[in-house]
N, C-alpha and C positions, 0 to 999 in steps of 0.2 A: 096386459097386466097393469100399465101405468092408469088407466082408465078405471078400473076397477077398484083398484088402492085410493085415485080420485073421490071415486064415488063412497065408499066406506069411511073416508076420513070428513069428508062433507056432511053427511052421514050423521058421524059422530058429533059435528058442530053442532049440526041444526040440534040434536038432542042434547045437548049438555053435559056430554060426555067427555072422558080424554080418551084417546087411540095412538097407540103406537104400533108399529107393523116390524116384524122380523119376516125378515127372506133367509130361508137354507136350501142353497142350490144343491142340486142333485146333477147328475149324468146327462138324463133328459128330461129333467122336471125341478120344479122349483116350489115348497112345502112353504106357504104365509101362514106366521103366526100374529093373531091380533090379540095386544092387552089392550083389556077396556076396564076403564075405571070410571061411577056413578055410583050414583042410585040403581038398585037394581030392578026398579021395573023399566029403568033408562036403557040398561043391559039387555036386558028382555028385549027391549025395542031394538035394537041395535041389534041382537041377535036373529031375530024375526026377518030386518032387512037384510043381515048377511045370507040367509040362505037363500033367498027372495035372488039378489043378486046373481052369486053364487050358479043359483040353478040356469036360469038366462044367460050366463057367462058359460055357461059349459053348452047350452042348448046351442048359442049362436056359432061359437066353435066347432062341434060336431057340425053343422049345419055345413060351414068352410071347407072341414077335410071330406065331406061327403059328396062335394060339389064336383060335377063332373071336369071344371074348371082346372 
């Protein structure tokens, strides 16, 4: 999780954005909410890499629990 928060807020330097992150923990899960404020093709962009991320982050995850490890 702390890797992924990393890279989202890096993220948001490089473009010139601001980023703050909310955590609402849950049971067995934990819901990030990101505020971003810009220019909104900066948002866009920001957005574009969140799901970029996002997908890879859950791909390398399944990948772990799928492991016969």
């Amino acid at each position: 999780r702390s890797s992924f928060e990393r890279t989202m807020l890096d993220w948001a330097g490089q473009l010139g954005v601001r980023c703050t992150i909310v955590e609402h923990s849950h049971l067995l899960t934990t819901q990030v909410c990101f505020t971003v404020t810009g220019p909104r093709r900066k948002i866009d962009e920001f957005l574009q890499g969140l799901r970029a991320e996002g997908t890879a982050t859950m791909r390398a995850e399944r990948m772990v629990m799928l492991s016969p490890l």
